[in-house]
C-alpha positions in Angstrom: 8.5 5.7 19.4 6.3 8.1 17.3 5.8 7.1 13.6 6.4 9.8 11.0 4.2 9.9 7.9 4.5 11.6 4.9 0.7 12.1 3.6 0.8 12.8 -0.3 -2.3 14.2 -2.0 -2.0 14.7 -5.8 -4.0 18.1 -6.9 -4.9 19.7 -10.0 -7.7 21.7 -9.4 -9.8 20.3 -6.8 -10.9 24.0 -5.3 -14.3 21.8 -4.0 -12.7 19.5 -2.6 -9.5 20.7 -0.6 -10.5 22.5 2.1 -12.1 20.5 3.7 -9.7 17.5 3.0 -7.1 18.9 4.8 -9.2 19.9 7.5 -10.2 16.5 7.9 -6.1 14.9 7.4 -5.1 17.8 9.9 -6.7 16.3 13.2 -4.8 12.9 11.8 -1.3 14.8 11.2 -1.3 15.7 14.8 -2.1 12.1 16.4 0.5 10.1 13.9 3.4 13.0 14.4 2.9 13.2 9.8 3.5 15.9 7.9 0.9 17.1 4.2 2.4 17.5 1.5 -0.2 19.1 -1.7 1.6 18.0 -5.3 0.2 20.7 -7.3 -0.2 20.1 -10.9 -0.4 23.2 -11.8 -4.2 24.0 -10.3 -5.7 27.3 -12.2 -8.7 27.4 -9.8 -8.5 28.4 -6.1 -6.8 25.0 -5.0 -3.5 26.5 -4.2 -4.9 29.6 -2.3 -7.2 27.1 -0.3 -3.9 25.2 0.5 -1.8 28.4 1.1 -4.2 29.8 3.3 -4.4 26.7 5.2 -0.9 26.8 5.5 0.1 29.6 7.1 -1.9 28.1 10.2 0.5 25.1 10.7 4.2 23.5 9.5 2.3 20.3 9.2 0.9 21.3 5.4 4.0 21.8 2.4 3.4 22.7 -1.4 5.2 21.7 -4.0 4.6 22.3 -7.6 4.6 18.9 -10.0 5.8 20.4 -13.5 5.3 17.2 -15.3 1.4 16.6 -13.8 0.8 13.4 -13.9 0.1 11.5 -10.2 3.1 9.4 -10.4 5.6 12.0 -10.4 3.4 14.1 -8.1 4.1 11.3 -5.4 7.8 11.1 -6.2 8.6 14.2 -5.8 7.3 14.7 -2.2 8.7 11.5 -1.4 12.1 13.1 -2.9 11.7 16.2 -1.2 10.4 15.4 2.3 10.4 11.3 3.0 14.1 11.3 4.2 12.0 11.0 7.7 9.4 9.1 7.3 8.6 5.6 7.7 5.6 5.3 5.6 3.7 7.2 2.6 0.3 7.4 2.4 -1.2 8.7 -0.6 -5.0 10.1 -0.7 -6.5 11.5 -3.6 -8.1 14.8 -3.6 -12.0 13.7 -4.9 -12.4 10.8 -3.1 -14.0 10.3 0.7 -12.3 8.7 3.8 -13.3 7.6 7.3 -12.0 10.0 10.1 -9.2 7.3 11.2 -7.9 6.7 8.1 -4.6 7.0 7.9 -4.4 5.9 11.6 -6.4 2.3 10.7 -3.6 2.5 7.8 -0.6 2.5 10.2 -2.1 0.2 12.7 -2.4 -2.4 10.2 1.2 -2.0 8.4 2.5 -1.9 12.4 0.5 -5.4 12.8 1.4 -6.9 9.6 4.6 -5.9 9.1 4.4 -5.5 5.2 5.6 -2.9 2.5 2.0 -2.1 1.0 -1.6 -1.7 2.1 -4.3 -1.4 -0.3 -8.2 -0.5 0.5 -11.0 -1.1 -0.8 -13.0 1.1 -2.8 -16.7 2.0 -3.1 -17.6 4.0 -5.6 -20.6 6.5 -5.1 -22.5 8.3 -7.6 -24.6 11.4 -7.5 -26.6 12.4 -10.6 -28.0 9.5 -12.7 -25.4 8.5 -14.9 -22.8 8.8 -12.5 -25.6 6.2 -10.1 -25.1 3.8 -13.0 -21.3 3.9 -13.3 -20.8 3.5 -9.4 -23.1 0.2 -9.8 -20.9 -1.6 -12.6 -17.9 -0.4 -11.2 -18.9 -2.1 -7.7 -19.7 -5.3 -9.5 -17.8 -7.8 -11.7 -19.9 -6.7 -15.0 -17.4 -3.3 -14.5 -14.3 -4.5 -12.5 -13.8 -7.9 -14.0 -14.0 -9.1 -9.9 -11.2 -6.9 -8.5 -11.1 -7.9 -4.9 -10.8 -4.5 -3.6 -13.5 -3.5 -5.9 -15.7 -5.7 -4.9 -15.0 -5.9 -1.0 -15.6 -8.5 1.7 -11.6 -9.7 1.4 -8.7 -9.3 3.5 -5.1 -10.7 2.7 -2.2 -11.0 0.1 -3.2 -9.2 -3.5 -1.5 -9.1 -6.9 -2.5 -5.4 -6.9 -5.0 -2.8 -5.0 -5.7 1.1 -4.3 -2.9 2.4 -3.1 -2.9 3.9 0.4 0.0 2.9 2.4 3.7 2.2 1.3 6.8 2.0 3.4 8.8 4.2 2.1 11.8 2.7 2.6 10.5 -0.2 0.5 8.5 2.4 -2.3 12.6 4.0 -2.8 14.3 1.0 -2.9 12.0 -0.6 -6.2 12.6 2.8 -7.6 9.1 4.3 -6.7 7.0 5.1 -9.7 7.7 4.4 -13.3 6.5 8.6 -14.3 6.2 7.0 -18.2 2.7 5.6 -17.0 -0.1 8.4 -17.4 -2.5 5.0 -16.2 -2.3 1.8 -14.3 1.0 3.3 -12.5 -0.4 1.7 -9.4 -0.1 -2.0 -10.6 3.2 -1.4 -12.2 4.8 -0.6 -9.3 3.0 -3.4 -7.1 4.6 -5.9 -9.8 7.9 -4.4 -9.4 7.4 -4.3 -5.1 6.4 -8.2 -5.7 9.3 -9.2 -7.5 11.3 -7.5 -4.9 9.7 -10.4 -2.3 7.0 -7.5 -0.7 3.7 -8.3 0.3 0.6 -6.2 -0.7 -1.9 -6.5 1.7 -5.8 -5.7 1.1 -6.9 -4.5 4.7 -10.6 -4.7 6.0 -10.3 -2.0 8.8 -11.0 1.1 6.6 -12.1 2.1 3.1 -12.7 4.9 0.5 -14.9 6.1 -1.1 -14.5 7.0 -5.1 -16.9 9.1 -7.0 -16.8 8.1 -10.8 -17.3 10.1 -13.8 -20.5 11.4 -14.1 -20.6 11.7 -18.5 -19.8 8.7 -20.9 -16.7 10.7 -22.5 -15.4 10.9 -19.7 -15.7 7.5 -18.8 -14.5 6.4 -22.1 -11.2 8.1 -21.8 -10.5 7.1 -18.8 -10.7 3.4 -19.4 -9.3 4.0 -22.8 -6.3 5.3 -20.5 -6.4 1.8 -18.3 -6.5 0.6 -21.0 -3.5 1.7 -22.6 -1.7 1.1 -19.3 -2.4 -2.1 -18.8 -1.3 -2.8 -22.0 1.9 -1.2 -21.2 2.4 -3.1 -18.1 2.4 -6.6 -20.0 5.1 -5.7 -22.8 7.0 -4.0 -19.7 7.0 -6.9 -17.5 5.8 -9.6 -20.3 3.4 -10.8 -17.6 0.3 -13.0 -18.5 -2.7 -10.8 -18.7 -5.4 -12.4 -16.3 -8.4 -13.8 -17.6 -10.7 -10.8 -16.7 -8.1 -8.6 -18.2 -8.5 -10.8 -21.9 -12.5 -11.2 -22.0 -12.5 -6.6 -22.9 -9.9 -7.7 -25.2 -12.4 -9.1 -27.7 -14.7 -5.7 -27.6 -13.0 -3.5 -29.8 -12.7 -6.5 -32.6 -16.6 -7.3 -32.1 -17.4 -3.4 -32.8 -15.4 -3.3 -35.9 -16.6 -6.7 -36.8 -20.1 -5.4 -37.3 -19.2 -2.6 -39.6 -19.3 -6.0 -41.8 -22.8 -6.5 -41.1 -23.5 -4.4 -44.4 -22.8 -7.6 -46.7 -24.5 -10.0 -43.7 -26.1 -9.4 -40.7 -24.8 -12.7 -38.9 -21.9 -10.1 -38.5 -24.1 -8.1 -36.0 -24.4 -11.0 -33.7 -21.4 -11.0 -31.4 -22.1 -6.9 -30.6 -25.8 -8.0 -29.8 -24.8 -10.6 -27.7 -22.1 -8.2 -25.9 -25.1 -6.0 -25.9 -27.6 -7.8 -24.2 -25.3 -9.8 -21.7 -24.3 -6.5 -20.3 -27.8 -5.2 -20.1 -29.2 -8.3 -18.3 -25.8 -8.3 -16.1 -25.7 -4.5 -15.2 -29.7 -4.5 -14.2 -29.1 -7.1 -11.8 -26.1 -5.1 -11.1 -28.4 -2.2 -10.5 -31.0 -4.4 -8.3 -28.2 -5.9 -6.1 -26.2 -2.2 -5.4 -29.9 -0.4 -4.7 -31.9 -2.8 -3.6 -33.8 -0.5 -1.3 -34.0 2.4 -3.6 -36.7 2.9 -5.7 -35.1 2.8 -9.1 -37.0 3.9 -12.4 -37.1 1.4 -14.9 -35.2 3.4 -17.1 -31.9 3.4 -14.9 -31.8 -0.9 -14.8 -29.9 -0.8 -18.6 -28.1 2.5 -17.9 -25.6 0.2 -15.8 -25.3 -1.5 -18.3 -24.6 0.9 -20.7 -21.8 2.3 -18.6 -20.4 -1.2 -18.3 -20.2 -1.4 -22.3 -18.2 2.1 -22.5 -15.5 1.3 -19.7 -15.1 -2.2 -21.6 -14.9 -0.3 -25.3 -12.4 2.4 -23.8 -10.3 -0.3 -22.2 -10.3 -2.4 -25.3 -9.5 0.4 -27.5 -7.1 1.6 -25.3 -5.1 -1.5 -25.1 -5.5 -2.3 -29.2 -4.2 0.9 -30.0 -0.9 0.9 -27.6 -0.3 -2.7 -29.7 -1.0 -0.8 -32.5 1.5 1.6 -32.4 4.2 -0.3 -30.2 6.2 -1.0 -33.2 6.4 2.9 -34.1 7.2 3.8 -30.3 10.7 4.4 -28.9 9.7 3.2 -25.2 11.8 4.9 -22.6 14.4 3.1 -20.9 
């Protein structure tokens, strides 16, 4: 009996990437019997002519348009619109890189292990320098706090991973996801699918590829968002925040701490110390994740240097959701 998959990629202007994406999930449509379906953002580049054009050529490939933008209701509303037949979801975003097989290693392993989730691993890859910098912290506990699909070389039950493969019948029946999260709408809804008895499993057959931000700002504001959202996720669910989800949690307070350091220096200490642990951590960071690269000497504290802005936008991020938690009217 064939397998129908629904295949969900979130867009808002990915014109680079696209084409060749679906080029790429086409050849995998056809051997798992699964249909594409684009949840446009509203893309002001060429992404929806790419898609359109690309289109015309098969049934396999649907638009629809995602008014409120954000990824969470982009992936509801295919699953609305076209999962009445389909036994699983996969959902692939649009600037990341996949094996040729992978939404058939994907199925194979929900088909063996007969549970509602699988989640990948993730290496991150980064171009220019910056961006080289980022992908090293992020693939090491100085960045990721020792996520196990961040870090690789694990296979089993998780708390939480990417997200690449969801039975849909099990993604509807939790409710699918919460479209209030701009961030960290992935571990929300693995809570709620492990309160429901579910098992998420981290496979070891296939992987992605991520490539991170390649500027600081932007690095900043997207942990600031993670941030946020994580902080969300504990007053939602009033879980226990793990300890690698506390440690960033003392950043923000050690920042403003040494705007003190006017009336004593002693004040400056715990940002030096934060300072200089994350440079000594993210060069040997930088060693370990290019070891046979010859690396400048000025790169070996750049990764460190990323690793301090993802842990001051996730600190802020979190403090200022506390912050203004009294003043909010969270949605029911």
């Amino acid at each position: 009996m064939s397998v129908l998959v629904l295949i969900v990629i979130p867009t808002l202007n990915e014109s680079r990437h696209i084409g060749a994406l679906l080029d790429a999930l086409l050849v995998e449509a056809e051997a798992l019997d699964a249909r594409i379906v684009v949840a446009d953002g509203g893309s002001t580049d060429e992404t929806l002519s790419i898609v359109g054009r690309l289109a015309l050529g098969t049934s396999r490939i649907a638009i629809v348009h995602n008014r409120r933008r954000v990824q969470s209701a982009a992936v509801n509303l295919a699953v609305e619109q076209f999962g009445d037949d389909a036994d699983y979801l996969v959902r692939v975003d649009a600037h990341g890189a996949y094996p040729p097989d992978y939404c058939r290693a994907l199925v194979a392993e929900a088909e063996q292990r007969r549970v509602a989730s699988i989640v990948v691993p993730m290496v991150t890859v980064g171009r220019a320098q910056f961006q080289r910098a980022v992908a090293a912290a992020q693939n090491s506990p100085i960045g990721t706090g020792g996520s196990a699909h961040r870090i690789g070389g694990a296979c089993g039950p998780v708390d939480h991973g990417h997200h690449a493969l969801m039975r849909v019948n099990a993604f509807r029946a939790v409710g699918g996801y919460d479209e209030t999260f701009r961030a960290n709408e992935d571990a929300e809804l693995d809570h709620r699918l492990r309160m429901a008895g579910h098992t998420i499993w981290l496979t070891d057959r296939t992987r992605m590829t991520y490539f991170p931000r390649d500027n600081a700002w932007g690095l900043f504001r997207q942990y600031f968002a993670y941030g946020g959202g994580r902080a969300r996720n504990i007053f939602k669910h009033h879980m226990r925040p793990r300890l690698r989800q506390v440690a960033p949690l003392a950043i923000l307070p050690v920042v403003l701490l040494a705007a003190l350091s006017i009336w004593h220096w002693g004040f400056l200490v715990p940002l030096a110390l934060w300072g200089v642990g994350c440079i000594a951590l993210g060069m040997r960071a930088a060693r370990k994740f290019y070891p046979d690269d010859a690396v400048p000497a000025v790169f070996l504290p750049l990764v460190g240097i990323a690793a301090m802005v993802m842990h001051l936008g996730w600190s802020a991020g979190f403090w200022l959701h506390v912050a203004q938690r009294p003043f909010r009217r969270e949605p029911s």
